[in-house]
C-alpha positions, 0 to 999 in steps of 0.5 A: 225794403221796409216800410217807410214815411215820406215828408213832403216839405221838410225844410220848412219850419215844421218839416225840420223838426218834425223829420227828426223827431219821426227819425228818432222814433222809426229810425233814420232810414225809415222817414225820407225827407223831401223839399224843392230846395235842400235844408239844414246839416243835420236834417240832410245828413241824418237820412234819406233826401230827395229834391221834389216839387210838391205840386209833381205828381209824378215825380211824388208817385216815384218816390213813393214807389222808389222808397214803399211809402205807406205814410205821407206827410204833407207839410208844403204850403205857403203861408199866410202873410207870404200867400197875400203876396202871390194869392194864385201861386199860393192856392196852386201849391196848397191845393194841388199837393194836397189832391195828389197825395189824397189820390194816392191814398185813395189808389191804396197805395199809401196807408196814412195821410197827415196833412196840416190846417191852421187857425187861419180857416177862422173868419172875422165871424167866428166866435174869437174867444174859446173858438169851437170845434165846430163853428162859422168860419169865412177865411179872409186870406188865401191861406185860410180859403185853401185850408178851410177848403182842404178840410172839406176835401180831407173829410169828403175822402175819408166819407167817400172814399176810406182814405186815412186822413189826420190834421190838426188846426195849428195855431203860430208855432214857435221855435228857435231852431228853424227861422219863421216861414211867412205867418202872421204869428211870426213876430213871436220869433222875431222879439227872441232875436231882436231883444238878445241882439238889440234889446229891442223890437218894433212888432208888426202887430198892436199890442193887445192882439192875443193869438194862439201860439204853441212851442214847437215841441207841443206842436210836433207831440200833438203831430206825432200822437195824432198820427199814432192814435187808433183810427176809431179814435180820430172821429174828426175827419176835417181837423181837430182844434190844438191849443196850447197858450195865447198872448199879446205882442205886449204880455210877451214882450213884458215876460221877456222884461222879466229876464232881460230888464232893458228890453223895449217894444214898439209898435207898427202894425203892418198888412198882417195886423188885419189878419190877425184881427180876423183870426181867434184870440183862444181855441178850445180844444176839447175834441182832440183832448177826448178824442186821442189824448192831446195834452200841452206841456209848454205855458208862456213862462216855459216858453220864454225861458227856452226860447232865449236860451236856444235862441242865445246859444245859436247867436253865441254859435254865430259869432 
C-alpha cells in the first residue's frame, strides 16, 4: 500500500477544499479524509472517509497504520467566537490533537506534519499595522492562547526532537463553497449571502474595523506550497505570517454597492467586535515570501467579483 496523507478535520471550512485540492495533486486514493462527523457529496464521494475524533489517540494511530500515513494535516479546532462559548472544550481539542500528532511524528512513524495558526495568536499589544513576524503577542481569546501555545510546542518539537513541522498564521479565510465555522471574520461570508438574497446586511463588526482576510484559493496555495518546500527552507518553526489583502465591514460593503447598486449595511457590533479590536489591522509577510516563495493572487476586486458569483450560482442551485 503506498504512501498516504491524512486530513485531520476535513469537513470544516478549510479541510474541504483543501482535500480536494491534495486529491487532485496526489491522487484520489492517496489523501484519506477524516472528521467526527461526515461532509459534503463530492468530498465523501471522491476518496477515502473515516469517522475520527481528533483528541483519539488511539483511534488516529489505527488510521495512520491502516492507511501507511506519512503526512498529517491537522485542520481540527474550534474557532475563535465559537471557543469564547465553551473555553475548556475548545483548549481540550486544540491542544490535545495537536500533542497526539506531534507525538506520532516524533515516534517517527509520520514524516511530515502541517498544522495551522492564526492571527488570533496577536494581543491588543501587538504592533496592529504591518504586524512583524516576530513581535509581542498576549492573545485574549482562547483560541488565540491555545495557538500561541501550539506555536511554541510546534517549534520546541522540530529544536528537540527533529519533528517536520509546518504552519502558517491564517488570517479570515473567504469562501463560498463551504459555510463559516465560527470566526470573528465570519461576516465576510455572510455580506455575499445576505446582499444577493436581501440586498442587505446588519454586520456584527463596526464599520472601520480593517482585518486581514484571504480567499480561499490563496490560502489552500499557501498550505500546499508550504508543505512542498524543501525543509532547508521552512526556517520558521512556530508559524510564519500569510497576508494577502485587509479591509473594513464598510470598504467591502461598498465593493459590493459597485455590483449590486441597492445593497444597504448596517451595523450591531456584537461580543466578537472586541475581538476584532484585539487582532492586527495588516500582517507583513515578508518571511514566508523569502523564505519559500509565498505569493497572493487574489485582491479585493478579484475577491468580490467571485465571491457573488459562487455564491449566486449556489443560491441559484437552492431554488
Amino acid at each position: 500500500m503506498a504512501e498516504r496523507i491524512l486530513i485531520i478535520g476535513a469537513c470544516g471550512q478549510i479541510g474541504t477544499e483543501l482535500t480536494l485540492k491534495l486529491r487532485e495533486i496526489h491522487g484520489n486514493d492517496q489523501v484519506v479524509a477524516s472528521d467526527i462527523r461526515e461532509g459534503a457529496e463530492e468530498l465523501m464521494e471522491s476518496g477515502p472517509f473515516e469517522l475520527l475524533n481528533a483528541t483519539d489517540d488511539a483511534h488516529i494511530r489505527q488510521v495512520i497504520k491502516d492507511y501507511d500515513v506519512k503526512e498529517v494535516y491537522l485542520m481540527a479546532a474550534m474557532l475563535s467566537a465559537t471557543a469564547e462559548k465553551a473555553p475548556m472544550k475548545a483548549w481540550d481539542l486544540n491542544m490535545d490533537s495537536l500533542f497526539h500528532i506531534l507525538n506520532i511524528a516524533k515516534e517517527g512513524t509520520i514524516k511530515k506534519v502541517f498544522w495551522p495558526s492564526s492571527i488570533a495568536v496577536f494581543g491588543p499589544t501587538t504592533p496592529k499595522v504591518d504586524t512583524p513576524q516576530t513581535t509581542v503577542m498576549e492573545p485574549t481569546t482562547v483560541y488565540g492562547i491555545s495557538k500561541q501555545t501550539g506555536e511554541r510546542w510546534c517549534e520546541y518539537y522540530h529544536r528537540k526532537f527533529g519533528v517536520d513541522v509546518r504552519s502558517i498564521r491564517y488570517p479570515g479565510i473567504i469562501s463560498y463553497k463551504t459555510l463559516p465555522g465560527g470566526g470573528t471574520t465570519d461576516y465576510a461570508i455572510e455580506i455575499f449571502h445576505e446582499a444577493l438574497k436581501n440586498s442587505t446586511y446588519t454586520s456584527f463588526l463596526a464599520e472601520d474595523v480593517a482585518l486581514p482576510m484571504m480567499y480561499m484559493d490563496d490560502a489552500i496555495k499557501a498550505t500546499v506550497d508550504v508543505m512542498q518546500a524543501p525543509s532547508e527552507k521552512i526556517k520558521v518553526r512556530s508559524s510564519y505570517n500569510l497576508a494577502a489583502m485587509s479591509f473594513t465591514p464598510e470598504v467591502l460593503a461598498n465593493e459590493i454597492k459597485k455590483h449590486i447598486k441597492d445593497f444597504k449595511i448596517s451595523y450591531d457590533p456584537d461580543f466578537r467586535q472586541s475581538i476584532a479590536e484585539s487582532w492586527p489591522s495588516s500582517i507583513d509577510d515578508t518571511t514566508a515570501r523569502d523564505d519559500w516563495g509565498w505569493e497572493h493572487e487574489f485582491d479585493l476586486d478579484k475577491l468580490t467579483t467571485t465571491m457573488l458569483e459562487g455564491v449566486g450560482k449556489t443560491l441559484k442551485a437552492q431554488d
